[in-house]
C-alpha positions as CSV (number, residue, x, y, z in Angstrom):
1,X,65.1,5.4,42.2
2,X,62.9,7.0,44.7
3,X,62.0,10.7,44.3
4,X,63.7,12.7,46.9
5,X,61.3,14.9,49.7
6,X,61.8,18.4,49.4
7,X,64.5,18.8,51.9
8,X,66.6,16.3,50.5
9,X,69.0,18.7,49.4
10,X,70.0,19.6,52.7
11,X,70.4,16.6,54.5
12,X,72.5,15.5,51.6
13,X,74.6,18.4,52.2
14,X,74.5,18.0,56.0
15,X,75.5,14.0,55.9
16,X,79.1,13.7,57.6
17,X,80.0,10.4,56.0
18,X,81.3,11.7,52.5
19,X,80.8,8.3,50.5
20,X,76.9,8.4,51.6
21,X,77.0,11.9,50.7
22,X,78.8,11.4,47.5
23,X,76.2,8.4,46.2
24,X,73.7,10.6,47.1
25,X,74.4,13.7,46.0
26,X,75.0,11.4,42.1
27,X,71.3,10.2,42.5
28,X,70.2,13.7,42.7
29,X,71.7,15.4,39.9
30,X,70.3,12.4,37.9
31,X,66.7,13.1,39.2
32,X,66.7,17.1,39.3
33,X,68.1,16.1,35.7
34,X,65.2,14.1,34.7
35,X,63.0,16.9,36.2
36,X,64.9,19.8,34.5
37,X,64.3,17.5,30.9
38,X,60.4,17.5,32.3
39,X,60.0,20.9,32.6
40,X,61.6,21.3,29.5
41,X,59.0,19.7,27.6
42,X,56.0,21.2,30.1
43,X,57.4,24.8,28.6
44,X,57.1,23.4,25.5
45,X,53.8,22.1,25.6
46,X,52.5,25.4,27.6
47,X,54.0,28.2,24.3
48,X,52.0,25.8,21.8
49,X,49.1,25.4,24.0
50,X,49.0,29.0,24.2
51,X,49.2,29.3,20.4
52,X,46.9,27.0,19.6
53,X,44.2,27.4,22.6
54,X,44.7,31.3,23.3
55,X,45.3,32.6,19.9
56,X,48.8,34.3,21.0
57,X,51.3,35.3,18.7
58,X,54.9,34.3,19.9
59,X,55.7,37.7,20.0
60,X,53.0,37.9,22.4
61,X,53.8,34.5,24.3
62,X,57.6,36.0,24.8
63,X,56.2,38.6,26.4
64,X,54.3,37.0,29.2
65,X,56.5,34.9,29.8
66,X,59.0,37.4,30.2
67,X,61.8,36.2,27.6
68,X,62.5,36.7,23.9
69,X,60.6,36.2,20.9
70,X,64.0,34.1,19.9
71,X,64.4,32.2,22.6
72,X,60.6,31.0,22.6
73,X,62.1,29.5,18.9
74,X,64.9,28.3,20.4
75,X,62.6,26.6,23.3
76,X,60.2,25.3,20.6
77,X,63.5,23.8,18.4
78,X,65.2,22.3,21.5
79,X,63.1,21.0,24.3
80,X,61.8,17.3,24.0
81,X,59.4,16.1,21.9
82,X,56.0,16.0,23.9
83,X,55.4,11.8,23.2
84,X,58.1,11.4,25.8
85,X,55.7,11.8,28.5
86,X,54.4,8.6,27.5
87,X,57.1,6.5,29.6
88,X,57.2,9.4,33.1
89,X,59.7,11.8,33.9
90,X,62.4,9.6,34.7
91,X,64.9,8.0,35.6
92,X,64.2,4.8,33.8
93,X,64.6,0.7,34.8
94,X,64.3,-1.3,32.1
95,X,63.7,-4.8,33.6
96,X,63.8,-8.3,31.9
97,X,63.2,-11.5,32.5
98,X,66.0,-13.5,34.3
99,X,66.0,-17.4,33.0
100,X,67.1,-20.5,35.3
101,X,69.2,-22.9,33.5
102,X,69.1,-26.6,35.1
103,X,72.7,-27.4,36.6
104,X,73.1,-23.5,36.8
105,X,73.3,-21.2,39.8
106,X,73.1,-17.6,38.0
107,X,70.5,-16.2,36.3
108,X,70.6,-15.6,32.5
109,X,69.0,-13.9,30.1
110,X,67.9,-14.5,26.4
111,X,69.5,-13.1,23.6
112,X,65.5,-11.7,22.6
113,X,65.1,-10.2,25.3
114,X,68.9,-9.0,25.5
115,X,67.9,-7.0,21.9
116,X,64.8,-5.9,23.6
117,X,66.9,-4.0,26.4
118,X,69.4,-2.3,24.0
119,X,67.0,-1.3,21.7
120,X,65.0,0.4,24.2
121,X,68.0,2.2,25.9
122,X,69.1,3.6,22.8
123,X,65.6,4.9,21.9
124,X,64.6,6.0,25.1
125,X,68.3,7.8,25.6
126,X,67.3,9.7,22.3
127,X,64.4,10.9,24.4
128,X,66.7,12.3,27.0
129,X,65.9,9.9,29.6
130,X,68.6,8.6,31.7
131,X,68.1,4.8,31.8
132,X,69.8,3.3,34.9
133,X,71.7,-0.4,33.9
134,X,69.0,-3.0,32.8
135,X,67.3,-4.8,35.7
136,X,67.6,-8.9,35.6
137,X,64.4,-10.0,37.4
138,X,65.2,-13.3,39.1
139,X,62.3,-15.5,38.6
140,X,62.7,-17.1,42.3
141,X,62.5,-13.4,43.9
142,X,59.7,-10.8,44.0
143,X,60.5,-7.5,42.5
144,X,58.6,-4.4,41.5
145,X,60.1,-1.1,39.5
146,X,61.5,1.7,42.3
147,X,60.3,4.3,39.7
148,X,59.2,4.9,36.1
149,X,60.1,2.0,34.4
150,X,59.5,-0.4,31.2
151,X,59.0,-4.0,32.2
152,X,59.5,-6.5,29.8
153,X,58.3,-9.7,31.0
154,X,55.2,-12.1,31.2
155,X,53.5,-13.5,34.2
156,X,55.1,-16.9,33.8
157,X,58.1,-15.1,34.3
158,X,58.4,-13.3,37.0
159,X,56.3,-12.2,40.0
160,X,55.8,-8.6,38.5
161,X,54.8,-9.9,35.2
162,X,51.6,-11.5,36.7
163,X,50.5,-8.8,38.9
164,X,50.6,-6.5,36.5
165,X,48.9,-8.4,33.6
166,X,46.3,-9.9,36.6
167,X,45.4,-6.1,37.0
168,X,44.5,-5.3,33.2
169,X,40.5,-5.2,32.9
170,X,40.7,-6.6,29.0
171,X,43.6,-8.6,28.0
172,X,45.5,-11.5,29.9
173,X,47.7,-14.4,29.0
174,X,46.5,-17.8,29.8
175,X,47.8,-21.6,29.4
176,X,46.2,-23.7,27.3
177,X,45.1,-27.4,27.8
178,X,48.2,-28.5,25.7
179,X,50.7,-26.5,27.6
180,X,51.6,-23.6,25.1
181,X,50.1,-19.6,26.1
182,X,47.6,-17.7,24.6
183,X,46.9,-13.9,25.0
184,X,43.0,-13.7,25.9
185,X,40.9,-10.9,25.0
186,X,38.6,-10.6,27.7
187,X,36.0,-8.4,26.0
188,X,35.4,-10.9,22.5
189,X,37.0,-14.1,24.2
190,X,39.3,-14.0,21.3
191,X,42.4,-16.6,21.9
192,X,45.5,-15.9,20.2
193,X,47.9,-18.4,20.0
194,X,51.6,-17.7,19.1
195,X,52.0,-18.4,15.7
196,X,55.3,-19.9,16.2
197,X,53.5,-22.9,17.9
198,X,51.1,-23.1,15.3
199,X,50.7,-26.2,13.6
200,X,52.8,-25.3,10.7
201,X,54.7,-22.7,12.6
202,X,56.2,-19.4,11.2
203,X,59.1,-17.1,12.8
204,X,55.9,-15.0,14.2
205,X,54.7,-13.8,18.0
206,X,52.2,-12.1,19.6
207,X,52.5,-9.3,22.5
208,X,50.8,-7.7,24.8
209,X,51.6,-4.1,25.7
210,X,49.8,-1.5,28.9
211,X,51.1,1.8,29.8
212,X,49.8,2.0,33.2
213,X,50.6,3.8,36.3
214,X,51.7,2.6,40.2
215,X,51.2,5.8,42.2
216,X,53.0,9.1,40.7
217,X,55.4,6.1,38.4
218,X,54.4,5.1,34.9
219,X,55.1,1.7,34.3
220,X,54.8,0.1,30.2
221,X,55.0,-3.4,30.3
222,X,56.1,-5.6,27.3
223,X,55.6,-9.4,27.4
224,X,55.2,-11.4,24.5
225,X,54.1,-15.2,24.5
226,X,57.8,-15.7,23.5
227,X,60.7,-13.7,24.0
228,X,60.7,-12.9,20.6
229,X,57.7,-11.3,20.6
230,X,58.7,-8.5,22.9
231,X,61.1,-7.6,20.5
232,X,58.4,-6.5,18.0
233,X,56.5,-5.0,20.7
234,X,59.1,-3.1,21.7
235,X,60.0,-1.8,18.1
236,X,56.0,-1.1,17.7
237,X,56.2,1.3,20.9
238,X,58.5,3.3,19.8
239,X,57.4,3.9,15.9
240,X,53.7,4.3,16.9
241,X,54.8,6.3,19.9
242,X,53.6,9.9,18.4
243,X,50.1,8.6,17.7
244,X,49.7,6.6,20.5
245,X,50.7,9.8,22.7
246,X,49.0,12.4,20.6
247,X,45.7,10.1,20.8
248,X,46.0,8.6,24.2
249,X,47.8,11.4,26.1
250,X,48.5,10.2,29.9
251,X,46.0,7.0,29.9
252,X,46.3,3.6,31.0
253,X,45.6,1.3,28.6
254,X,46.5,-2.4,26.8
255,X,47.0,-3.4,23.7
256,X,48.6,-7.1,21.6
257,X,50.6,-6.8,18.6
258,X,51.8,-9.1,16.3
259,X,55.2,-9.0,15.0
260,X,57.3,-11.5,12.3
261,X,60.4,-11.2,12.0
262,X,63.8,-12.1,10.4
263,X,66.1,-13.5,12.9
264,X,65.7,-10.7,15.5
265,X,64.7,-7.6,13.4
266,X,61.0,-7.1,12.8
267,X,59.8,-7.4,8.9
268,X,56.2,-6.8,10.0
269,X,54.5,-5.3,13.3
270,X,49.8,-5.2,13.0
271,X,47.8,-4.7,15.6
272,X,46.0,-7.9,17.2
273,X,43.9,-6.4,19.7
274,X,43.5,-2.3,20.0
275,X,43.7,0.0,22.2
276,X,41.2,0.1,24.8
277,X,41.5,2.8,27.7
278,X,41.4,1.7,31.5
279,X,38.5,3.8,33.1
């Protein structure tokens, strides 16, 4: 969803058609929303930077600011927690990989990458972000996100998938002589092979994660060598999320992770490759 121009409002309100004016007017409130959440958490950010930076009391913050000591607690108790910056302002796409099935004319979707979706929109909801219905990417179509957005997909997957990963200055995903995918670290040459096509294979995978911007939009990106892995990358995002945030702030960067699991839910979730910043 595009951000609206300034004067948006007005030709909203000025549209004669009323079901144009109606579906406008809904993707609007959603955005100012999103924006109102934002600022939210900038005001947040701003009374501790204050504290912290500055020196000020709250009693002394409230009073610049022009509102009460009680309400600066109330604003402190309330607004969002500051790692939600991490994923934009909102609203969010989630996007996953659609999956063509011989003798089949729709697109599917694996029940992986199904659990990565819900799992995401309920944690990202908790963050106040308004997550619009899931995206299925259709492997035979280009796409790319409208807004801020989490992709979840690898560049054998869909058109997005490899442009973004062919973009990343230190990891990439490559296919090996004996047709299985590795994720390559470009700085050591390190090859990691999923371990659930190891030779004696365990219920294990590998992912690779950026947080990385297109324009004013962030855009993570999730795509493990299997679908399964994604699922552990996606449940390492959002525990680590605080850390990463706090350490990282508004970078671009990439990461792998490795995740084993039971069935679908993570036992274990290290880090393969760490963080490097994108200069």
């Amino acid at each position: 969803m595009a951000s609206p121009p300034f004067d948006e409002f007005e030709s909203v309100r000025s549209d004669p058609d009323p079901i144009k004016r109606g579906q406008r007017a809904s993707e609007l409130i959603t955005i100012y929303q999103q924006r109102s959440v934002e600022l939210a958490r900038l005001r947040k950010a701003a009374i501790e930077e204050a504290r912290r930076s500055s020196n000020m009391s709250y009693t002394e913050i409230a009073a610049a600011l022009g509102i009460t000591k009680g309400r600066v607690t109330q604003i402190r108790s309330t607004a969002p927690r500051p790692e939600r910056a991490f994923f934009g302002v909102g609203p969010l796409e989630i996007a996953l990989p659609g999956r063509i099935i011989r003798e089949r004319e729709d697109v599917v979707i694996a029940s992986e990458d199904d659990a990565t979706g819900a799992y995401l929109t309920v944690e990202l909801e908790k963050l106040a972000f308004s997550v619009a219905d899931r995206v299925l990417i259709d492997p035979r179509e280009e796409w790319e996100p409208k807004g801020d957005a989490v992709v979840v997909c690898g560049p054998a997957s869909a058109h997005i998938g490899h442009k973004l990963m062919g973009e990343d200055p230190f990891l990439t995903m490559t296919l090996g002589d004996n047709a299985q995918w590795y994720i390559v670290d470009r700085i050591t040459g390190g090859r990691y092979l999923s371990p659930m096509d190891d030779v004696n294979p365990i219920r294990a995978d590998h992912a690779y994660i950026a947080r990385r911007k297109l324009g004013n939009h962030v855009i993570v990106h999730i795509a493990g060598l299997h679908a399964l892995g994604s699922v552990g990358a996606a449940h390492y995002l959002i525990t680590a999320l605080p850390e990463l945030f706090a350490e990282f702030g508004d970078s671009e960067f990439s990461m792998a992770v490795t995740g084993e699991f039971e069935g679908l839910a993570p036992k274990k979730i290290s880090v393969l490759a760490p963080v490097r910043v994108w200069s």
